[in-house]
C-alpha positions in Angstrom: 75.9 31.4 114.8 72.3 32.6 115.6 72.4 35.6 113.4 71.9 38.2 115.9 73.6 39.8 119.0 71.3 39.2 121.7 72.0 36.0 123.7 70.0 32.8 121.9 68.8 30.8 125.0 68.2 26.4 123.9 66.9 23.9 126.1 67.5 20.2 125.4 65.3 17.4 126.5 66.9 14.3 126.5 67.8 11.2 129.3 71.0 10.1 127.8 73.4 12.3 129.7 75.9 11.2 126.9 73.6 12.5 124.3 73.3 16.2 125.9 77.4 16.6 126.7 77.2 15.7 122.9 74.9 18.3 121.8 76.5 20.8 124.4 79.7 20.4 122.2 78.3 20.6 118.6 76.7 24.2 119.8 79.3 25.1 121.9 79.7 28.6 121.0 79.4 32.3 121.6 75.7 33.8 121.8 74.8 30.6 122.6 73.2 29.6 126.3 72.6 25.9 127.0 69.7 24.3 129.7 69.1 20.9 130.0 66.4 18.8 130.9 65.8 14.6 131.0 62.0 14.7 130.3 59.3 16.5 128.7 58.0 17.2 131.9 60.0 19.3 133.6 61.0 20.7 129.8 57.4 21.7 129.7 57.4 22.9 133.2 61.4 24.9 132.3 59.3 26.9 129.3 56.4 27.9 132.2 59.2 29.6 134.3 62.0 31.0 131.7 61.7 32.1 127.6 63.5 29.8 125.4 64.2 30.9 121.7 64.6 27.1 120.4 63.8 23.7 121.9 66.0 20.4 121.3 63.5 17.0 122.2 64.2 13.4 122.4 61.3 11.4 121.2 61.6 8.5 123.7 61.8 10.0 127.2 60.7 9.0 130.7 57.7 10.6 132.1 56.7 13.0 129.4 57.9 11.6 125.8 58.9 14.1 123.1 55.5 14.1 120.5 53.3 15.0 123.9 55.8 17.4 124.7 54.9 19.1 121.3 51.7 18.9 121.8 51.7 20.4 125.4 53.7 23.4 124.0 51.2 24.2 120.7 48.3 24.5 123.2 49.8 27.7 125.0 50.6 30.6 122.8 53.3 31.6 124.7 55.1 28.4 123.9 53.6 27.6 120.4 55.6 29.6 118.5 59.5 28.5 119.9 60.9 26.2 116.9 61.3 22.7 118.1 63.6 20.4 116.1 62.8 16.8 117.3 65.6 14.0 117.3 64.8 10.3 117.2 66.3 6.9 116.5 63.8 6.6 113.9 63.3 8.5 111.0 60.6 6.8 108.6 58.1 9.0 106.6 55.4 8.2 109.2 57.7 9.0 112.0 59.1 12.2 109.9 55.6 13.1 109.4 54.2 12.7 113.2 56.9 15.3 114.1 55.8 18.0 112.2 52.4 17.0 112.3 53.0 17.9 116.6 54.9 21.4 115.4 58.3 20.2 115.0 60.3 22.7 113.2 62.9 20.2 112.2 63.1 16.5 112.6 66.5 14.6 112.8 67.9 11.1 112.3 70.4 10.3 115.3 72.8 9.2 112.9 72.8 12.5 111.5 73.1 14.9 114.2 76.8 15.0 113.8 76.8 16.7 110.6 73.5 18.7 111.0 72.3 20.0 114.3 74.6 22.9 114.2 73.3 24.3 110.7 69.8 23.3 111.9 70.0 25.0 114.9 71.5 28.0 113.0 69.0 28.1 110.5 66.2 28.3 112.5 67.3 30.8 114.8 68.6 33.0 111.7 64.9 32.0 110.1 62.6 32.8 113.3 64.6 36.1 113.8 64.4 37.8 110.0 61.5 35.5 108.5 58.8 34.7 111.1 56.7 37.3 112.5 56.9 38.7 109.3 53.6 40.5 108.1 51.6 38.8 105.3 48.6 39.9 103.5 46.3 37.4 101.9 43.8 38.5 99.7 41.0 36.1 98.8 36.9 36.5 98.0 36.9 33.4 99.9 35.9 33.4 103.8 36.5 29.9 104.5 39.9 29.9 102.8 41.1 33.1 104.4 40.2 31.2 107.8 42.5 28.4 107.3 45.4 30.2 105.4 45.2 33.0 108.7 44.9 30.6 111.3 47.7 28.0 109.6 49.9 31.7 109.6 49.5 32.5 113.0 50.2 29.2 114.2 53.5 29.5 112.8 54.6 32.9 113.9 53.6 34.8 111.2 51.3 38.1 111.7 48.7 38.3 109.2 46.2 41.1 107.6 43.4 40.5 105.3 41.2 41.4 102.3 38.5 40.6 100.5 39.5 41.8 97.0 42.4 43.5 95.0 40.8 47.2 95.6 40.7 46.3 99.6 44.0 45.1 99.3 45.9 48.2 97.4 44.7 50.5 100.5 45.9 48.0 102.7 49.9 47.5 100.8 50.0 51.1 101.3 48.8 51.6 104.6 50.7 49.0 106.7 53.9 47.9 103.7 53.3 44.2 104.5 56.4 41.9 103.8 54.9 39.6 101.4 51.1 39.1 99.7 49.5 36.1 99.2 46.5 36.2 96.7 44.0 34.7 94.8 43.9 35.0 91.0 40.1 35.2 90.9 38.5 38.0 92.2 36.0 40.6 91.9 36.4 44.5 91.5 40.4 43.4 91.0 42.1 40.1 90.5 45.1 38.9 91.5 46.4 39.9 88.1 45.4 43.7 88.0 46.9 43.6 91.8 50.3 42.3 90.7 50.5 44.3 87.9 50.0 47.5 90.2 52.4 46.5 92.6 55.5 46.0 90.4 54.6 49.5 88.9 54.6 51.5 92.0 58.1 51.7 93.1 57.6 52.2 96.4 56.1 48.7 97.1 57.7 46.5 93.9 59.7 45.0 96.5 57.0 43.5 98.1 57.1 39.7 96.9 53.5 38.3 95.4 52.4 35.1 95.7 49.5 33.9 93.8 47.8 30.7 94.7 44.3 29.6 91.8 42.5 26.4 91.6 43.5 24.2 88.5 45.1 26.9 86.9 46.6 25.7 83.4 50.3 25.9 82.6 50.3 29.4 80.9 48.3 31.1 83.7 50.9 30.3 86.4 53.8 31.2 83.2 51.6 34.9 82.9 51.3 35.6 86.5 55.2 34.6 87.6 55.8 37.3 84.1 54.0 39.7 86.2 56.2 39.7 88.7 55.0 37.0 90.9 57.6 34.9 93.4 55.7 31.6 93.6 52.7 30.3 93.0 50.2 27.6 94.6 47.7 25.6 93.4 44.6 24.9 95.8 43.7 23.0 97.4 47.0 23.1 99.4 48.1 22.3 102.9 49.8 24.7 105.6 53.3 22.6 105.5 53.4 23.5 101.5 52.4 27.3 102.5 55.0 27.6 104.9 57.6 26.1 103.3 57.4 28.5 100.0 57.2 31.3 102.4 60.3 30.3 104.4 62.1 30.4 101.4 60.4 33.1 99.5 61.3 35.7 102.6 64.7 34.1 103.5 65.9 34.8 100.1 63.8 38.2 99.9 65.6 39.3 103.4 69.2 38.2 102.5 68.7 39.8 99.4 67.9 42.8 100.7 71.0 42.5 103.8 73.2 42.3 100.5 71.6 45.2 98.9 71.5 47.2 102.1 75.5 46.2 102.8 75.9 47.0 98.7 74.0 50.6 99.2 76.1 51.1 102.5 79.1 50.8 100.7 78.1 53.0 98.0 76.8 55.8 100.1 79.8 55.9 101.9 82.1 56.0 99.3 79.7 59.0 97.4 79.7 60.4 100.8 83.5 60.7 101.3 83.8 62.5 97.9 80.7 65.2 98.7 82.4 66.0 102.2 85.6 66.4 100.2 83.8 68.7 98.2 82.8 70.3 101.2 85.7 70.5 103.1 87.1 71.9 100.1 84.2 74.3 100.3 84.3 75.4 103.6 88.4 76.0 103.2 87.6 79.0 100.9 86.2 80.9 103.5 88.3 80.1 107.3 85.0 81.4 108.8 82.9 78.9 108.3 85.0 75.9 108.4 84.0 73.0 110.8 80.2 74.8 110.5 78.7 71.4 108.6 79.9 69.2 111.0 79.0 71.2 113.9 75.5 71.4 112.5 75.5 67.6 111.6 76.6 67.1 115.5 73.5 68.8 116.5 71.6 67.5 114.2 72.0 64.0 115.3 71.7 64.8 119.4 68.3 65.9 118.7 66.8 63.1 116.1 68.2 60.8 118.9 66.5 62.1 121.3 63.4 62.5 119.3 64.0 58.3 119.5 64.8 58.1 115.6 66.1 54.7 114.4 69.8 54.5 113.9 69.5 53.9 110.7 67.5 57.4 110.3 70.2 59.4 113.1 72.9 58.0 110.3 71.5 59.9 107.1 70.8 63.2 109.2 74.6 63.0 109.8 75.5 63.3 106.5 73.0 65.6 105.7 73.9 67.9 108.4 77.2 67.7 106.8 75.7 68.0 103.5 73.4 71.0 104.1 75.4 73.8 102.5 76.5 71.3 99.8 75.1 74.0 97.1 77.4 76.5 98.2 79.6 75.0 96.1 77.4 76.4 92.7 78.2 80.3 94.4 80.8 82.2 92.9 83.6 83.7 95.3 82.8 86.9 95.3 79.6 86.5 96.3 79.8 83.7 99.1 82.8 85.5 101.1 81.8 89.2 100.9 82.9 90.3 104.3 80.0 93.2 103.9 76.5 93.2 103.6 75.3 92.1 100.1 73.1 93.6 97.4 69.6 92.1 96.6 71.3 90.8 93.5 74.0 89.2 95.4 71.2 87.9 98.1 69.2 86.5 95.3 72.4 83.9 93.8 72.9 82.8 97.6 69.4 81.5 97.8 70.0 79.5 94.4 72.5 77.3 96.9 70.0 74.9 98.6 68.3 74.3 95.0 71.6 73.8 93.7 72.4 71.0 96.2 69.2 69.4 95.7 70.3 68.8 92.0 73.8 67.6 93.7 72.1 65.1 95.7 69.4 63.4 93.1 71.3 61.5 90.8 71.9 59.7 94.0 69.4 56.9 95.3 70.6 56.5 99.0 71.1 59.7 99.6 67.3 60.5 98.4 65.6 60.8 102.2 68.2 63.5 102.6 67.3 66.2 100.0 65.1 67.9 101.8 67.7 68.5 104.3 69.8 70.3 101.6 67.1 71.7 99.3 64.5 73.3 102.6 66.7 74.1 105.9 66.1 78.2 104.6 62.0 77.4 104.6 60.9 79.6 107.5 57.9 78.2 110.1 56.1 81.4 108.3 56.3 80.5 105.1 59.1 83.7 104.3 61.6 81.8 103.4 63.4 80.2 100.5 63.4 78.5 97.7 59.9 77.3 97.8 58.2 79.5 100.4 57.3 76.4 102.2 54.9 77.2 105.4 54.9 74.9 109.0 54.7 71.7 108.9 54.6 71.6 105.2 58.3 71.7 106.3 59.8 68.5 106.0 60.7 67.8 109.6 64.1 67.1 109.1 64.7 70.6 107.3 63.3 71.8 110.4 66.3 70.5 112.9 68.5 71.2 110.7 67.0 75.4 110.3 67.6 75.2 114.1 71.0 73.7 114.4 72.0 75.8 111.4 70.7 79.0 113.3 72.4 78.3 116.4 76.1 77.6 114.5 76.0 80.5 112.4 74.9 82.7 115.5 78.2 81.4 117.9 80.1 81.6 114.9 82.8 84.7 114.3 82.0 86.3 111.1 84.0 88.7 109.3 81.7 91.6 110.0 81.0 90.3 113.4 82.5 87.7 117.0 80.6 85.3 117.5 77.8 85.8 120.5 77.6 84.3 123.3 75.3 81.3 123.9 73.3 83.3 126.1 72.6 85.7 123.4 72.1 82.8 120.9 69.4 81.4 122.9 67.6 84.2 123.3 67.7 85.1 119.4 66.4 81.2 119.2 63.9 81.9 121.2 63.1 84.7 119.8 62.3 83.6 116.5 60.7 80.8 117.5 57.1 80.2 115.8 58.3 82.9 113.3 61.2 81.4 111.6 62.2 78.7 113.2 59.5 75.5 114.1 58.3 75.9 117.5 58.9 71.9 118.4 62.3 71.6 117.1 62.8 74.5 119.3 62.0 72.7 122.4 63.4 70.1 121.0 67.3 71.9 120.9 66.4 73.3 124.1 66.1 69.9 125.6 69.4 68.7 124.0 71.3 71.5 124.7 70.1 70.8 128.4 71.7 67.5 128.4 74.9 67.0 130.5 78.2 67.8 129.0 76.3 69.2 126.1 78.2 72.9 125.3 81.8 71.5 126.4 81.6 68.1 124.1 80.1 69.9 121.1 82.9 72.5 121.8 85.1 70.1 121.5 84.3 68.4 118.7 83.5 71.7 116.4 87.5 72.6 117.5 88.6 69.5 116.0 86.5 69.5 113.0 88.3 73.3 112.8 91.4 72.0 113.4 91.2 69.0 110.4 
């Protein structure tokens, strides 16, 4: 119901014990925690002592009523940012209006609880975990309007960053990739215009939705500026409640949109993904010496980007590009790739075609993009001797770099035709070895620390002898 896996914590403020068993069993259910309360007092005294992610209020209460509840809880900052959703036998425009007005983030008819109070409850949770907090630039010449658009921004959750002008503001997209930018049409040095247009040209940041806001703009300007590219647009003056809403919706869509996509991609990848490591499979079956060597180097791979503390999302793609490192292989002709002796300069020179070879593999294809490094530069030596760009340091993409490493320690403990496999022992030496020569000095350490890790030779043992075995 709440849109995320960590426990939502609600406390309800009401005196009718009949009301709260109520609530307790519209919102009865999992990921959900229930306190209770019968006044605002202790309510406001419950939010001193525990963190709450959503408050329920009664308006007429003993002690402490609902409204100076909400107003008790917007003077703390700890407190002013928990979404309230206020509930009350009356629900005229002037009552409707007092609750927000006090920072309500909802306000409900009685007679409508029943059918509501679950999807309200839901929504804001969903909204206050993907849309609030959110980062939002606002770009205006204006210093008084800046003021009030940042301070009616933070006062509902959201962080904010600002700039004077378009030029100001371009450094800024790029610097810090806020998640949506509120500007002014009129400018100096660059409008809103010239800064719309340069976002939806640079893919990197076209995602980024734009909102413009003008005052007394005619028809055709707010027509030119939404052609642009623009997501919304408001006319000044308006107030905070106006601002908010737009953005609520604006970024709700924007971040369901991009679950969809991200789900859609996911999908895709995996399903591209399945037919490379066919490919590879296939690959690694023409020669039985080097079969299970991509996943083994994926499995090591992926130990050491995790404990570099790289998202998941991140440890994921260097999976499959540690499976996907010797994809190019495939472009080498037979003769070539499993001569048991040593090979000519000639023969040398079409092996090294193999990581440019899966760089060509790996382009057409979008979600895949952040691994073709991995393919195209894990032969690059820390030196700057290696292959196929002669790449030096930490010009070295740093995922090239692990993968050099875990690729270096395979092959090593790997029997070859022309040689058994060493030792580990002798394998870490030759790693060390070549460490500041060939191989980057920090992903160095950096095996060194996973290999130290408990269970570390036995499990990756394991699992090379049953990618072997597949």
């Amino acid at each position: 119901m709440a849109g995320d896996n960590h426990q939502k914590r609600i406390l309800i403020a009401d005196d009718s014990s009949s009301v709260i068993l109520l609530y307790k069993q519209l919102l009865c259910t999992p990921g959900i925690e229930i306190e209770t309360v019968s006044n605002g007092v202790d309510a406001l005294k419950r939010m001193s002592e525990a963190a709450f992610d959503l408050i329920i209020t009664d308006v007429h209460m003993p002690h402490m009523d609902g409204i100076t509840l909400c107003r008790e809880l917007q003077k703390e900052e700890v407190t002013q940012k928990v979404p309230i959703i206020i509930v009350s036998d009356f629900d005229s425009e002037t009552d409707v209006e007092t609750g927000f007005e006090v920072g309500a983030s909802a306000y409900l008819g009685k007679k409508e609880v029943r059918d509501t109070l679950c999807r309200t409850v839901s929504d804001l949770l969903w909204k206050y975990d993907h849309v609030r907090q959110k980062l939002i630039l606002v770009v205006d010449d204006s210093k008084a309007t800046i003021s009030v658009i940042e301070k009616g921004l933070k006062e509902n959750s959201f962080n904010v960053v600002t700039a004077s002008d378009g030029l100001v503001a371009k450094d800024l997209v790029i610097s810090m990739n806020p998640d949506l930018i509120l500007c002014d049409l009129r400018m100096p040095n660059l409008d809103g215009y010239g800064l719309c247009k340069w976002l939806k040209m640079n893919a990197p940041v076209a995602h980024i939705p734009f909102v413009a806001m003008s005052s007394g703009e005619e028809q055709y300007v707010i027509r030119r500026i939404i052609q642009y590219g623009a997501a919304g647009y408001l006319s000044k003056p308006f107030s905070t409640s106006q601002l908010i809403v737009l953005l609520d919706r604006i970024l709700s869509d924007h971040f369901r949109f991009l679950l969809q996509e991200s789900e859609r991609l996911r999908i895709e990848r995996g399903a591209l993904v399945n037919s490379i490591s066919s490919l590879v499979t296939a690959l690694e079956a023409r020669d039985p010496y080097t079969k299970g060597h991509s996943e083994s180097v994926s499995i090591i791979v992926t130990g050491m980007a995790s404990l570099m503390g790289a998202e998941r999302d991140d440890i994921d793609l260097l999976a499959i590009g540690g499976r996907l490192h010797d994809i190019g292989k495939i472009g080498i002709r037979d003769h070539v790739l499993l001569k048991p002796g040593r090979l000519t300069e000639e023969e040398f020179s079409q092996i090294k075609e193999h990581p440019t070879i899966g760089k060509r593999i790996l382009e057409p294809i979008p979600s895949l993009t952040k691994i073709i490094p991995v393919a195209n530069s894990h032969h690059e030596r820390w030196d700057g001797n290696g292959y196929p760009d002669k790449l030096r340091g930490e010009k070295i993409p740093i995922w090239a770099r692990i993968t050099a490493v875990a690729d270096t320690y395979d092959a090593l403990t790997s029997d070859r035709p022309y040689r058994a496999g060493m030792t580990d022992a002798k394998a870490f030496e030759i790693i060390r070895e070549v460490r500041g020569t060939q191989l980057c000095p920090d992903c160095v350490d950096l095996f060194f620390r996973y290999v130290e890790t408990p269970g570390f030779i036995n499990g990756y043992r394991k699992r090379k002898d049953e990618a072997i075995r597949m």
